[in-house]
C-alpha positions in Angstrom: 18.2 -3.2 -7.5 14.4 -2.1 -8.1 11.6 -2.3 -5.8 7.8 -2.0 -6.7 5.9 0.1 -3.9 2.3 -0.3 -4.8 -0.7 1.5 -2.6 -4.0 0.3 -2.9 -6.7 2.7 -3.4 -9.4 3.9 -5.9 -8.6 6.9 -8.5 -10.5 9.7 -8.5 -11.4 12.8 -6.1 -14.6 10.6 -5.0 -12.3 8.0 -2.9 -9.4 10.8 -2.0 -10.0 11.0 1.3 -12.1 7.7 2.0 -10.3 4.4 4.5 -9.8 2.7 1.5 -7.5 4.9 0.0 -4.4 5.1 2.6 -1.9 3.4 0.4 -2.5 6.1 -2.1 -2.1 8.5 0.9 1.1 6.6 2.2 2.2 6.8 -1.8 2.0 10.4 -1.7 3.6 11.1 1.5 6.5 9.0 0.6 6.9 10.5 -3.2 6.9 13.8 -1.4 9.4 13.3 1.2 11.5 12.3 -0.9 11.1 14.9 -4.1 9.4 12.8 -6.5 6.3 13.4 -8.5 3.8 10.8 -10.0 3.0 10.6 -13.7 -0.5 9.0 -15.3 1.0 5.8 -17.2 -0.8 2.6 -18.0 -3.1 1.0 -15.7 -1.8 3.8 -12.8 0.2 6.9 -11.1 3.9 6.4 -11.1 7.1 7.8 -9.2 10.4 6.9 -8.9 13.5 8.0 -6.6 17.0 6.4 -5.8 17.3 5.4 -2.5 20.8 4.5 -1.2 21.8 3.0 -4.5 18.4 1.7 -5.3 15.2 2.8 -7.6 11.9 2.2 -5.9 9.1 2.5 -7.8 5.5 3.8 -6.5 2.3 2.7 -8.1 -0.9 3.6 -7.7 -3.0 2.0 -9.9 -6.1 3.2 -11.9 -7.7 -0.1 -12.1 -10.0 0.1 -9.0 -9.3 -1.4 -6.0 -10.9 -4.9 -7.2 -8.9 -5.4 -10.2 -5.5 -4.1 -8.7 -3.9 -7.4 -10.1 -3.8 -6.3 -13.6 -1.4 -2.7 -12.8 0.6 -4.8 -10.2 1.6 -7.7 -12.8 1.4 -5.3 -15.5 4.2 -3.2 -13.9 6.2 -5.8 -12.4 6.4 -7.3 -16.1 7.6 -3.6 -17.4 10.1 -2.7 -15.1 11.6 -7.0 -14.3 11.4 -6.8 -11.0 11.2 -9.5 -8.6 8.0 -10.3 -6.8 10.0 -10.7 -3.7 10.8 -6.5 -4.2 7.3 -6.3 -4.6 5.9 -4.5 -1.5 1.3 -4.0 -1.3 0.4 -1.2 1.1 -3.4 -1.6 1.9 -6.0 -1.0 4.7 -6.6 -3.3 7.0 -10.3 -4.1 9.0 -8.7 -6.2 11.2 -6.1 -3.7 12.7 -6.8 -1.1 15.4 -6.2 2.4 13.7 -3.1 3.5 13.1 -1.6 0.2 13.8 1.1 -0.8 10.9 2.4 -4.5 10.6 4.5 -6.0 7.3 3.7 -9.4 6.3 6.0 -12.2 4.1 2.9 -12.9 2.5 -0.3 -14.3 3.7 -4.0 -14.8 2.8 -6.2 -11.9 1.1 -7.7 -11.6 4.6 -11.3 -10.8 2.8 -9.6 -7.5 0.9 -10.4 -7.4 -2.4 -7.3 -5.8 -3.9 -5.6 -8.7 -2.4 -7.6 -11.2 -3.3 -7.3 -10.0 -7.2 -3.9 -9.3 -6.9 -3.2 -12.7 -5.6 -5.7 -14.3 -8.4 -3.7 -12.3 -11.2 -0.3 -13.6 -10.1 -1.3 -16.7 -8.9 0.2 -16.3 -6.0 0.0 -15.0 -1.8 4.0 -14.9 -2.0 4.5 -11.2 -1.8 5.3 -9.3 1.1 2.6 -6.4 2.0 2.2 -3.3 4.7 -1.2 -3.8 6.4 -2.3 -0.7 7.3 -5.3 -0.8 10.4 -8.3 1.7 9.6 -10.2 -0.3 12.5 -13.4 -1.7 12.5 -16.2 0.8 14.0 -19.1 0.0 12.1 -21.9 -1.7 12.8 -23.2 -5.3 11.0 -23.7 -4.6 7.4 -21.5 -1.4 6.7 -18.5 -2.3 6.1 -18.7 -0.9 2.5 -19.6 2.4 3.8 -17.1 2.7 6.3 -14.1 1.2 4.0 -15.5 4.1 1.2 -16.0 7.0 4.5 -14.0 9.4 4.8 -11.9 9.6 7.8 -13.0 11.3 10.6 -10.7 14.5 11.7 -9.3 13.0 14.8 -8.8 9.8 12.9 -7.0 11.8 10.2 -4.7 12.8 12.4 -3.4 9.3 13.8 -3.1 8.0 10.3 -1.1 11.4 9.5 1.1 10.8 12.1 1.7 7.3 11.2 3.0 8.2 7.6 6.3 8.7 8.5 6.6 5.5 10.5 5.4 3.6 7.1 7.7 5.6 5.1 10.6 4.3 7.4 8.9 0.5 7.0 9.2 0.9 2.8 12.8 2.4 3.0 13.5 0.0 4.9 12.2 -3.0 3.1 14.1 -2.0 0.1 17.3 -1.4 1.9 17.7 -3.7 5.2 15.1 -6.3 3.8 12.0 -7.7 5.0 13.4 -9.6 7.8 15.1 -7.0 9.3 12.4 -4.3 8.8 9.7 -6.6 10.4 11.7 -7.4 13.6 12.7 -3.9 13.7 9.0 -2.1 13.4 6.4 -4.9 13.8 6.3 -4.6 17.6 6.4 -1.2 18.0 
């Protein structure tokens, strides 16, 4: 069985370190931990690794943020896998930092990487790891503080949460999204 794991996030060194970007982050922590490298491919950065007798994919597309649709369909197409083993990390304004929470599916919540993603596919039916950057920015700036970089004591929460989301994508693709969300959304 194969699984897409795709991060949101915006390619070059610019974004690297900006709010925006912690799927790419949470990509790169995972492909790490578990030996894998990425590769530049069409429309993104990807990895692969076996996981208890299944591949999961990692994506992180070159598209821009905004037009994330076209690498997510595009590799979902390539590699025939199942939206339902489709799996969108991305930051989320409406979480506290650091706070993680997987969803069945669900509106675009005003993110526009999901709001292409679901435009492309034509579709909110895929599950996705919100990933909370908080909200500390006053009326106006929320551009600014999506593309900021983090602070060093906010760094440091959102490092420490990697391997919690690592254990949430492991164990979407093995014990299911069910299981994974009554397991790690409350805690």
């Amino acid at each position: 069985m194969k699984f897409l794991i795709v991060g949101l996030g915006n390619p070059g060194s610019k974004y690297e370190s900006t709010r925006h970007n912690i799927g790419f982050k949470a990509l790169d922590y995972i492909a790490k931990q578990s030996s894998a490298f990425f590769i530049s491919e069409k429309h993104g950065e990807v990895s692969s690794f076996k996981y208890k007798g299944k591949t999961i994919f990692l994506l992180k597309p070159n598209t821009f943020m905004n037009l994330s649709g076209t690498a997510v369909r595009y590799w979902l197409i390539k590699l025939k896998i199942d939206i339902k083993n489709l799996l969108v990390l991305t930051d989320d304004l409406n979480l506290s930092l650091g706070s993680i929470r997987m969803k069945k599916h669900g509106s675009d919540g005003g993110h526009n990487g999901l709001k292409d993603i679901c435009q492309v596919l034509a579709t909110n039916q895929y599950p996705r790891l919100r990933i909370g950057i908080g909200n500390s920015f006053t009326k106006g700036n929320q551009i600014d503080y999506v593309l900021g970089d983090w602070t060093a004591e906010n760094e440091i929460i959102i490092n420490q949460k990697l391997i919690k989301i690592k254990e949430m994508v492991l164990s979407f693709c093995f014990s299911g999204i069910e299981n994974t969300m009554n397991t790690f959304n409350n805690t």
